[in-house]
C-alpha positions as CSV (number, residue, x, y, z in Angstrom):
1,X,77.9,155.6,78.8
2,X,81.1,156.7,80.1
3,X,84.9,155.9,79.6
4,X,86.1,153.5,81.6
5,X,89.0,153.7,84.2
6,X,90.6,151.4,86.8
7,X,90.4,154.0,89.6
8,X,86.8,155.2,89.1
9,X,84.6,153.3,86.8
10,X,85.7,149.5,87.0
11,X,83.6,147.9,89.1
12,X,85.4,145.9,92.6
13,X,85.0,142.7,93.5
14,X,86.3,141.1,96.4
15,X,86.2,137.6,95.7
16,X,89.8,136.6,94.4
17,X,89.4,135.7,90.8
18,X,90.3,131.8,90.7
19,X,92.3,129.8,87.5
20,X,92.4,132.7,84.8
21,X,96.4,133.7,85.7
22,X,97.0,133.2,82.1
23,X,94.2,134.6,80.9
24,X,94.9,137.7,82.9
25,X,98.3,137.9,81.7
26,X,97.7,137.3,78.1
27,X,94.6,139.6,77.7
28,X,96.7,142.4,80.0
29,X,99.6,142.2,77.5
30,X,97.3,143.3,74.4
31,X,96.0,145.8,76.1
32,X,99.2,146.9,76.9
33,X,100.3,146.4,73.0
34,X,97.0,147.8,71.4
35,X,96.2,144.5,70.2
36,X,92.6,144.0,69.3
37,X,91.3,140.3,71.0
38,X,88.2,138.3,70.9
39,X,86.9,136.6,74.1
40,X,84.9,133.8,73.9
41,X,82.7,131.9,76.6
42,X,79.1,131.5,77.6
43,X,77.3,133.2,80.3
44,X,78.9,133.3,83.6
45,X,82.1,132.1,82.4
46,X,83.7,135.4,83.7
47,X,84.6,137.4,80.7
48,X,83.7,140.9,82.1
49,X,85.5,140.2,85.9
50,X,88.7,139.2,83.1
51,X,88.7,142.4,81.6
52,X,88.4,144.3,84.8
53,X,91.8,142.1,86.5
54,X,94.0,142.9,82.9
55,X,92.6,146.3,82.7
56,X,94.0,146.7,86.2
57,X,97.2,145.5,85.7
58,X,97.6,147.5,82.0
59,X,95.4,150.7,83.0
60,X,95.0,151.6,79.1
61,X,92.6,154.4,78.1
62,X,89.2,152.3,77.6
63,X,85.8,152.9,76.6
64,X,83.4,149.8,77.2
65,X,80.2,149.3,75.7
66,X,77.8,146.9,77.9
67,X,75.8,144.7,76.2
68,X,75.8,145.5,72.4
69,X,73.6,142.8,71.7
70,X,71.1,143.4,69.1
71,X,72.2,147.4,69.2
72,X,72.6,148.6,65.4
73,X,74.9,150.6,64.3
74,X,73.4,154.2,64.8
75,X,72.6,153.5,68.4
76,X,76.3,152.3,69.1
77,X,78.1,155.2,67.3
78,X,75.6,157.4,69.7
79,X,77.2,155.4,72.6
80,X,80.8,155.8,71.5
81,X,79.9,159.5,70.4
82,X,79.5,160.5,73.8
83,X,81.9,157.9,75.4
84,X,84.5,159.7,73.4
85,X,83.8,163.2,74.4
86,X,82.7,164.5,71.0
87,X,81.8,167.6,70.3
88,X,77.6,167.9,71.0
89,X,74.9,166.8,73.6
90,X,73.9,163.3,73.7
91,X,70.6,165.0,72.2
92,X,72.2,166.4,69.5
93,X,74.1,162.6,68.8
94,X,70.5,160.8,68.8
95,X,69.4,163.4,65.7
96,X,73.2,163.3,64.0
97,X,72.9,161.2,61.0
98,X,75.4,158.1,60.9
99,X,78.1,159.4,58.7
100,X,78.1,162.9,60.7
101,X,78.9,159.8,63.8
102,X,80.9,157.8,62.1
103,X,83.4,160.7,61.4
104,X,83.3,162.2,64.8
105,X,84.3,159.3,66.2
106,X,87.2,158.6,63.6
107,X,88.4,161.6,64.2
108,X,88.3,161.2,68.2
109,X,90.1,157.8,67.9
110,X,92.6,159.0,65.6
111,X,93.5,162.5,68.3
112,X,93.3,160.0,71.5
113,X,93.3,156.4,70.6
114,X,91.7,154.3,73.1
115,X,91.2,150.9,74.0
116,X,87.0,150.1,72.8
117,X,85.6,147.2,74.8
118,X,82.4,145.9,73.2
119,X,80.5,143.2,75.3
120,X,78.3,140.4,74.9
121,X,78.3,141.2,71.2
122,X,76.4,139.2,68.3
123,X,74.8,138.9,64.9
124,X,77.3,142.0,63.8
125,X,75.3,142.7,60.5
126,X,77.3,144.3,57.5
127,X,77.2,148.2,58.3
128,X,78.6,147.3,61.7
129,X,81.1,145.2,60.3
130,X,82.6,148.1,57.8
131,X,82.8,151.0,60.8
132,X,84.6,148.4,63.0
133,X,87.1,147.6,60.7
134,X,87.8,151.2,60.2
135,X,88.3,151.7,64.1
136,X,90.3,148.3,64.0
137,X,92.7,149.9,61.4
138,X,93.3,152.9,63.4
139,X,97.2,153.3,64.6
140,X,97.0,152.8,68.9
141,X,93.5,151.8,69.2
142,X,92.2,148.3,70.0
143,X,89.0,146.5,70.3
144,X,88.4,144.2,72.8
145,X,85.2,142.3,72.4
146,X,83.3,139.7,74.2
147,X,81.0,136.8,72.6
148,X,79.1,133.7,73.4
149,X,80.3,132.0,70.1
150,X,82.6,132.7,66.9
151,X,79.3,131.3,65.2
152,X,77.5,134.1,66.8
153,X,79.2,137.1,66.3
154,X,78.1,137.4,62.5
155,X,79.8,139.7,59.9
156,X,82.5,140.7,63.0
157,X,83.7,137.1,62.2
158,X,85.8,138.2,58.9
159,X,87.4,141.3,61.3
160,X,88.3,139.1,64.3
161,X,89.6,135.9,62.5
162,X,93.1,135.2,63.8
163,X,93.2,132.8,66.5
164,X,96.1,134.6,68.1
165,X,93.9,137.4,68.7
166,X,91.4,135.0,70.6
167,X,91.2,134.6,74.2
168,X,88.5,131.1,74.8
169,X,87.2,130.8,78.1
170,X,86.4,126.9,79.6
171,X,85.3,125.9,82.6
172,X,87.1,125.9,86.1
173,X,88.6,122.6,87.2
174,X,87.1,120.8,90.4
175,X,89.9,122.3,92.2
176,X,89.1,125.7,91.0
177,X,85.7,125.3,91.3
178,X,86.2,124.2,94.8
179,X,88.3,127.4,96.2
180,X,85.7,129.7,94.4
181,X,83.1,128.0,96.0
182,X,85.0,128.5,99.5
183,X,85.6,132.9,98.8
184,X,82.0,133.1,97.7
185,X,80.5,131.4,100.7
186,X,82.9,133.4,102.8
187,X,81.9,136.6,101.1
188,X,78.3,135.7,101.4
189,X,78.5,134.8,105.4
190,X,76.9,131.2,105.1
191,X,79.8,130.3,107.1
192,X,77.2,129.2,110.4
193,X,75.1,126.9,107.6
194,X,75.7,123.3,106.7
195,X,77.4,123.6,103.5
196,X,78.2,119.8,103.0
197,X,75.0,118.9,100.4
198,X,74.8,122.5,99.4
199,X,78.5,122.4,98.3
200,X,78.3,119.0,96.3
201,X,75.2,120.0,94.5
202,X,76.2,123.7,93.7
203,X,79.9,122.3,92.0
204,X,77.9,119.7,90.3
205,X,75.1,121.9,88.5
206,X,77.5,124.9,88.1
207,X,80.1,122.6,85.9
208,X,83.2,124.6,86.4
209,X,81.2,128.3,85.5
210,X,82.4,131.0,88.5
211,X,79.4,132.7,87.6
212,X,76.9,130.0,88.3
213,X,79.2,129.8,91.7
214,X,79.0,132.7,92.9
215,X,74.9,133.3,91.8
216,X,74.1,130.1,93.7
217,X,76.1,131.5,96.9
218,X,74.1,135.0,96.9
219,X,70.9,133.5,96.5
220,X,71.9,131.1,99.5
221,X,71.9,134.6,101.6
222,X,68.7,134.9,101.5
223,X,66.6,133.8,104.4
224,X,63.6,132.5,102.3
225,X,65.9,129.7,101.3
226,X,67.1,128.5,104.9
227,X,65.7,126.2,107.0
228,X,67.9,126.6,110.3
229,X,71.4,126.1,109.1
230,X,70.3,124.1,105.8
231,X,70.2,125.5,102.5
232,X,66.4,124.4,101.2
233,X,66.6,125.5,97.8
234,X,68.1,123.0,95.0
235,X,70.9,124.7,92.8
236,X,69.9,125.8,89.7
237,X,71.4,126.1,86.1
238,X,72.2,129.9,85.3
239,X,70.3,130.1,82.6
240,X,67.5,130.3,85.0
241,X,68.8,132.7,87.2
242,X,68.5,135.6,84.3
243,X,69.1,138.5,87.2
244,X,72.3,137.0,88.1
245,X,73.9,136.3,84.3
């Protein structure tokens, strides 16, 4: 896992990102503060593309973590061990015990603060809870992490409390939906295919999610689901379309 930077590591996307101006802004202007936030949404809703467009406009020093997930505590202080340029070979981080981490990565945070992005996180259990309010603590660093739920996120709950440090995705409005739609299908060349029942049955199964859009558009690409210029497959809920979450 490697430290994340606007020029090299974020990943492009040309499809203009639709309705989250003030999302953008807000989540831009505590990474420009070192403010820690919490950003909630379900799958699809468009909580990693978010972070890319603010860290864009902020370009603060950031190590992300995909997908924390389930990871315990001595797997993610590997991750952030080696993120952080410590001292060692990723071998050597793997055998460290979890104090020897813990304390390497204090004391990388507190030489170079950094912004540290944790995605997709849940079911934080205690130990995880303690290190990450030590990091949280530290002068000039933030944490910016990502979560289906408040319900879900476990002990991280008493750490990320405050409701101005929350950032809660909803669903795109019809027009929203509507001009994503448009991009996507433009990016994905089904501009030759009748789009007319696709369309209305893609907006009303996605319900305002960009990322159900945009999944439902890429599969459309693919020739297996054409039949001369119409789109043969029905749209599906994103929930199953795992590959594309």
């Amino acid at each position: 896992m490697k430290e994340r930077t606007v020029e090299g590591q974020a990943r492009e996307c040309s499809i203009p990102l639709i309705g989250r101006r003030k999302e953008v802004e807000a989540l831009a202007s505590a990474l420009s503060g070192r403010q820690s936030c919490l950003m909630l949404g379900p799958a699809g809703i468009g909580k990693t593309r978010l972070i890319q467009e603010a860290m864009a406009l902020s370009r603060p020093p950031c190590v992300c973590i995909e997908q924390p997930m389930g990871m315990v505590l001595h797997q993610l202080l590997v991750e952030l061990a080696g993120s952080l340029g410590c001292s060692g070979r990723l071998a050597d981080f793997q055998c460290a015990t979890s104090l020897a981490l813990k304390a390497m990565v204090w004391e990388a945070l507190r030489a170079t603060p950094r912004c540290i992005v944790l995605e997709d996180m849940a079911d934080a259990d205690p130990r995880m809870y303690r290190f990450l309010q030590r990091v949280y603590y530290i002068p000039g660093v933030c944490l910016i992490v990502t979560a289906r739920s408040r319900s879900g996120l476990g002990h991280l709950r008493k750490l990320l409390w405050d409701p101005r440090e929350e950032i809660a995705l909803g669903p795109l409005n019809r027009a929203e939906s509507l001009a994503l739609f448009e991009a996507a299908s433009r990016e994905c060349d089904l501009g030759g295919l009748d789009l007319d029942g696709f369309r209305r049955q893609a907006l009303a199964a996605a319900r305002g999610s960009p990322g159900q859009i945009q999944a439902m558009c890429r599969l459309a690409c693919h020739p297996q689901y054409r039949n001369g210029r119409h789109i043969k497959f029905l749209p599906l809920r994103m929930d199953a379309l795992p590959a594309f979450v």
